[in-house]
C-alpha positions in Angstrom: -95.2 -19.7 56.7 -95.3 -23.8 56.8 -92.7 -25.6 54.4 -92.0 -28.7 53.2 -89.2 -30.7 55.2 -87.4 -30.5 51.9 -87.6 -27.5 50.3 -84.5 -25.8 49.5 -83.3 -22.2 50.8 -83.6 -21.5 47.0 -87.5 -22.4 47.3 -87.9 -20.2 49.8 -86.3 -17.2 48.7 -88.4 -17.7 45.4 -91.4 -17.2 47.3 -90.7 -13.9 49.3 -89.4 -12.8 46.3 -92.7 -12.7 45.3 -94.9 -11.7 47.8 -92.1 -8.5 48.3 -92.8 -8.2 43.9 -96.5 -8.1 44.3 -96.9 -6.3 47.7 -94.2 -3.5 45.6 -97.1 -3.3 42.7 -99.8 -3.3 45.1 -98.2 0.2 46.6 -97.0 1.9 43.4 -100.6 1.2 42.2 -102.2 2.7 45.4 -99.6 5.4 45.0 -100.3 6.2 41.7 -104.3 7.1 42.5 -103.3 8.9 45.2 -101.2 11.1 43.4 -104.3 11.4 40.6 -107.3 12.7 43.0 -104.5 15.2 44.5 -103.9 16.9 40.9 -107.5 16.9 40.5 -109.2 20.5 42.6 -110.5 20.7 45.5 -113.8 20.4 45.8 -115.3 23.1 48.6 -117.4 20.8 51.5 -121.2 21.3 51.9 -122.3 23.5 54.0 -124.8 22.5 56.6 -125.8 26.1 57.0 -126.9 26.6 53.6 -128.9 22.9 53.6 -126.1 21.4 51.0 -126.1 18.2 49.8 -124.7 17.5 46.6 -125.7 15.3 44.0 -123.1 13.1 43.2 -125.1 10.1 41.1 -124.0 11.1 38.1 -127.0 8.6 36.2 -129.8 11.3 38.6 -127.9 14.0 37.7 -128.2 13.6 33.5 -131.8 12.0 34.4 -132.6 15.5 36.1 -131.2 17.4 33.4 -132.7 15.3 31.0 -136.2 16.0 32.5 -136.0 20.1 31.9 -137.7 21.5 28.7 -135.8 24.2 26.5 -136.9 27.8 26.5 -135.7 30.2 24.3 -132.5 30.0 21.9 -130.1 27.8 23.1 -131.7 27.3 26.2 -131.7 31.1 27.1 -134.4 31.1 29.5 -133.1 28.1 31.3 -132.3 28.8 34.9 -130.9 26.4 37.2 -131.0 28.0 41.0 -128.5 26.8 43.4 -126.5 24.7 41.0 -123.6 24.1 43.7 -120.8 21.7 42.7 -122.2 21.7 39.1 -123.6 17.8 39.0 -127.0 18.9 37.3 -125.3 21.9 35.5 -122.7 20.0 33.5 -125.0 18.1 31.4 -127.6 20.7 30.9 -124.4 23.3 30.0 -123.8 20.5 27.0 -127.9 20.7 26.1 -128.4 24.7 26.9 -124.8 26.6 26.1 -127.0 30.1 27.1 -128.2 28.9 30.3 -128.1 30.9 33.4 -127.5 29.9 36.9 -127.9 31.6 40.4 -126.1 30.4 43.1 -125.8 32.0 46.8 -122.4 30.2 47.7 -119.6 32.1 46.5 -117.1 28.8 46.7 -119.0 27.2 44.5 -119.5 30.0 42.1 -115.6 29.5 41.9 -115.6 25.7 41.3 -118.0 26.3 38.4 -115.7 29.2 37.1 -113.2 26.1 36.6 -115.1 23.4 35.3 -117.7 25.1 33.1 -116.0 28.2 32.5 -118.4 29.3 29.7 -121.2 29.0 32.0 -123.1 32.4 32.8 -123.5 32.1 36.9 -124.2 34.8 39.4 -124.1 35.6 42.8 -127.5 35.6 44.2 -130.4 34.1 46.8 -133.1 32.4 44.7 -136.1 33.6 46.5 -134.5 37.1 46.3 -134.7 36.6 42.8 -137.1 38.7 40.7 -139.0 36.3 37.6 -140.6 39.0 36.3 -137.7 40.7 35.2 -135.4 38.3 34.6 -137.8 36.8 32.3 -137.7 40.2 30.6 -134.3 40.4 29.9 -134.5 36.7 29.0 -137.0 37.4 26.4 -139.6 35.2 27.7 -141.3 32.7 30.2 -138.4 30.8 32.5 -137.9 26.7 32.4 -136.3 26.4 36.1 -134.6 23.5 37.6 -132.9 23.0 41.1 -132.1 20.7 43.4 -133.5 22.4 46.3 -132.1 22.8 50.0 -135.1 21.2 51.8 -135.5 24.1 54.5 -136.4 26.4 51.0 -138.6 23.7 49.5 -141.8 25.5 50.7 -140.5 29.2 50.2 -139.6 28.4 46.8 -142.9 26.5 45.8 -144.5 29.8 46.8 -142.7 32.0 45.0 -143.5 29.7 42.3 -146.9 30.3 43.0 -146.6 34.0 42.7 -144.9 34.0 39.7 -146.7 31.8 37.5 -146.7 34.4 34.4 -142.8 34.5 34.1 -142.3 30.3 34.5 -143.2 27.8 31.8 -142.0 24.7 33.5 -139.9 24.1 37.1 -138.0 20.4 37.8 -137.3 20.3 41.2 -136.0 18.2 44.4 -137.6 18.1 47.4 -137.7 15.8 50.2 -140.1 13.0 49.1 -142.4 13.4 52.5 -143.3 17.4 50.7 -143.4 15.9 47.5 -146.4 13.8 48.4 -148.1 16.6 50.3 -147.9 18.9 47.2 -149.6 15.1 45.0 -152.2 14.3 48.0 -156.1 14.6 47.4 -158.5 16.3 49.9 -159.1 14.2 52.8 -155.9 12.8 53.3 -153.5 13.8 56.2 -151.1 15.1 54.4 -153.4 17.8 52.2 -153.0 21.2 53.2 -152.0 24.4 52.1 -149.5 23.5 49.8 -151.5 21.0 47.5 -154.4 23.4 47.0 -152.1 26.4 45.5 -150.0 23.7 43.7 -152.7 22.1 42.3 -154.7 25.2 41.1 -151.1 26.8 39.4 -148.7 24.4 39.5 -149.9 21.6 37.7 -147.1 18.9 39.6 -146.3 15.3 38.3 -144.5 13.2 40.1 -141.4 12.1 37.8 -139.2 10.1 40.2 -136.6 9.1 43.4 -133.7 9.9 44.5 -131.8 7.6 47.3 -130.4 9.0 50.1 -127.0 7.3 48.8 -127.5 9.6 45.7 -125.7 12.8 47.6 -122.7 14.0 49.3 -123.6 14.0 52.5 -126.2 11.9 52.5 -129.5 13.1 54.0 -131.7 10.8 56.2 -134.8 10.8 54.2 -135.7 10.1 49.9 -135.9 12.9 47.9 -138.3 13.1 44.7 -138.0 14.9 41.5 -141.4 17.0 40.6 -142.2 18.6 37.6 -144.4 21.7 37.8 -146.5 23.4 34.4 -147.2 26.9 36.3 -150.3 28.5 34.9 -152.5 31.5 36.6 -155.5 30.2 35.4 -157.0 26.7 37.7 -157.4 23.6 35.9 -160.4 23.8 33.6 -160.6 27.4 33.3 -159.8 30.3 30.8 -159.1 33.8 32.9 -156.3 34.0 34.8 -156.0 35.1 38.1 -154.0 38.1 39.3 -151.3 38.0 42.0 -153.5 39.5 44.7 -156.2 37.6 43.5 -154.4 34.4 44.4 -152.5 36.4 47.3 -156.0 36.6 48.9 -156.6 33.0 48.3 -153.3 31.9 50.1 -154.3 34.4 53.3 -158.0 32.2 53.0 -155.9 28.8 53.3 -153.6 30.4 55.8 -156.5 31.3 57.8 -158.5 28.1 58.0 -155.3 25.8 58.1 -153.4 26.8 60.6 -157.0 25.7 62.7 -157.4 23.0 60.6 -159.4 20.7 63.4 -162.1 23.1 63.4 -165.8 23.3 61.1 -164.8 26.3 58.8 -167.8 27.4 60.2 -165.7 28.8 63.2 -162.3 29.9 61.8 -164.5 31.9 59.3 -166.4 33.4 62.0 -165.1 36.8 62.0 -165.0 37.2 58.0 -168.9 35.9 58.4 -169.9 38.2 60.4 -167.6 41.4 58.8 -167.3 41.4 55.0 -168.3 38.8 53.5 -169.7 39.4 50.1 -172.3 36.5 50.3 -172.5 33.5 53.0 -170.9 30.8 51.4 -173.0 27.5 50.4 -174.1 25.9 53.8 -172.4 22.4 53.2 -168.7 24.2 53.2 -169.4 25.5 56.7 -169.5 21.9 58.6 -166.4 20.5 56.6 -162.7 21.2 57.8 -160.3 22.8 55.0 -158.9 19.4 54.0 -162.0 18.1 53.4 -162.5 21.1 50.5 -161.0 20.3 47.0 -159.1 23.1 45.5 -161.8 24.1 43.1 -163.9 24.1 46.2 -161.6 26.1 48.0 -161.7 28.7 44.8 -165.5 28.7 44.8 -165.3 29.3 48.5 -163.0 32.3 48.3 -165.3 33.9 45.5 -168.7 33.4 47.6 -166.9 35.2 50.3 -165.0 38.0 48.5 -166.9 37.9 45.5 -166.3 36.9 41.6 -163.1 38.4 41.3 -161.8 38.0 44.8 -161.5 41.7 45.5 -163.9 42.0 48.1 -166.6 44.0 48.4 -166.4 48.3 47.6 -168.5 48.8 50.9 -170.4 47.2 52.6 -173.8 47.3 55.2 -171.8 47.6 57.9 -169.8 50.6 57.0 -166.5 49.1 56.8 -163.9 51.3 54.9 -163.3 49.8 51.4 -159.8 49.8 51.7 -160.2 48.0 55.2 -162.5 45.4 53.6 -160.0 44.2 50.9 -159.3 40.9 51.2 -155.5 40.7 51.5 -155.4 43.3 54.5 -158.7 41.9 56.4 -156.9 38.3 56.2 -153.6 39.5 57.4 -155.6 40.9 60.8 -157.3 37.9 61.3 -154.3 35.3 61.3 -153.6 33.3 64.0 -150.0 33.9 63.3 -149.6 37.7 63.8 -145.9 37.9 62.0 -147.7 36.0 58.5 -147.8 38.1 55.7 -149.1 37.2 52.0 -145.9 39.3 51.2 -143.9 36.6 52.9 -144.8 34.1 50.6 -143.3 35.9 47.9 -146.2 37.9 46.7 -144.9 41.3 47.8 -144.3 43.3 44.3 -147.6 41.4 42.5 -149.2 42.6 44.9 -147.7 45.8 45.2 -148.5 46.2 40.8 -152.1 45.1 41.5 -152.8 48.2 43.8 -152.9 46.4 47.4 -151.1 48.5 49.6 -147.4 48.2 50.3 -146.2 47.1 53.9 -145.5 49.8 56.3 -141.9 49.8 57.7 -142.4 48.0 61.1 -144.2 45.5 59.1 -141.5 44.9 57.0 -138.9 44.5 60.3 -141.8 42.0 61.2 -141.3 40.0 57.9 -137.3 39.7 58.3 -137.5 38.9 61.6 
């Protein structure tokens, strides 16, 4: 410190008196919050295992919440999977006191015991989770909300899929680059398997964002926020279709997708050639499955399995009716000999619409 020639020893004890003054208030301060965030719980750290990454904007969070619609009394039939630290769960606990949530990690489950400790939680795996029923005991269709670990983004939008009778509504997170592949048209890139089921029973709208910054840790990529209006029946049409009826669908787009660079002409080869109630219209044949539309790819599936999708009783070439159905013939013909229509969460729909359970090395195939 540089002083004047003439200040006086009482100047300059004047003036470390109070720097030492402010540098003591600067510490008591910092003291002081330290002291706060150690009375406050510990909050458990994410687990990269289970995909975590918590959302800690607490503007998202309500803006999330805000986005579900209320089912039932109180919000009954609103089911929030994987609520982890509670950021989402908190404000719709304050909307939907009856709420239920399902959550795998079993330190979290404790936090939530804590901080909402009037919330209904359970231990559980969301894709083990049966709709059907718990939409029973819940006295009607589901609203679901989650913000989903990315690695279950695509399992979850299936069992979506599958379950379409037991869900009303579903808000959900997702990393944005799946997001746009649920939203693209036919002819884009990006279309594929899961835009057509999506957009035939899932009705998605895009709602919004969320920054990388938004969660704890912070993943490398956007996520988006997509709302989803299940419905069995495809846009612009009154019947419904039945699990195994959009099972055999899903093993169609499995089929032609995973060689999605050749004419459907030659990845349908074999079903052309086997069971095929009627050859499909000549102009699908030269196209490549992202050139169909989803109602193309429905009119498609009936021309080759007929009206209702079940495939044909018998046919010319005397192949057994049971053999000819379409979920099992599609299952044979995969590329990927380990895929299953089952896997994609259609195993007890299926199962209630009469297709034939999986024998037991099957099912060791599944969980491998």
């Amino acid at each position: 410190m540089v002083l004047p020639r003439r200040a006086s020893l009482m100047t300059l004890f004047l003036l470390l008196h109070r720097r030492a003054a402010s540098f003591s208030a600067r510490r008591v301060k910092l003291e002081g919050a330290r002291s706060a965030r150690g009375s406050a719980p510990a909050r458990p750290k994410a687990k990269q295992s289970l995909g975590q990454n918590f959302l800690v904007n607490v503007a998202l969070a309500r803006r999330v919440a805000d986005s579900v619609v209320a089912e039932g009394e109180e919000g009954s039939r609103v089911i929030e999977l994987g609520p982890g630290q509670g950021a989402i769960t908190g404000h719709l606990h304050a909307r939907f006191p009856r709420m239920h949530a399902v959550e795998l990690d079993e330190r979290m489950i404790g936090v939530l015991s804590e901080t909402l400790p009037t919330l209904d939680v359970v231990h559980g795996d969301m894709l083990r989770l049966e709709l059907g029923a718990l939409a029973e005991q819940r006295g009607g269709q589901l609203s679901l909300v989650s913000n989903t670990p990315f690695y279950l983004t695509s399992p979850l939008l299936f069992k979506l899929c599958a379950g379409t009778e037991h869900v009303s509504s579903a808000v959900l997170t997702m990393q944005k680059e799946v997001g746009e592949k649920v939203l693209s048209r036919h002819g884009c890139k990006e279309y594929g398997i899961l835009s057509v089921m999506l957009q035939l029973f899932g009705r998605p709208t895009h709602l919004f964002d969320l920054p990388p910054e938004a969660f704890a840790p912070a993943p490398k990529v956007t996520s988006s926020v997509l709302h989803f209006s299940p419905s069995a029946a495809p846009p612009g049409e009154a019947a419904a279709l039945s699990p195994s009826q959009r099972a055999a669908l899903l093993g169609l787009l499995k089929l032609t997708f995973e060689t999605r660079r050749k004419m459907l002409r030659v990845s349908l080869k074999k079903l052309l050639a086997t069971v095929a109630v009627s050859p499909p219209p000549e102009r699908f044949l030269t196209l490549r499955p992202e050139q169909l539309s989803p109602s193309e790819w429905l009119e498609l599936a009936r021309a080759l399995f007929g009206d209702d999708l079940g495939g044909p009783s018998a046919n010319a070439r005397g192949v057994p009716a049971a053999d000819a159905a379409p979920l099992p013939l599609l299952e044979r013909h995969h590329v990927n000999k380990a895929w299953r229509a089952h896997k994609a969460g259609y195993k007890h729909a299926a199962e209630r619409d009469g297709t034939p359970p999986l024998r037991e090395e099957e099912e060791e195939t599944v969980r491998r």
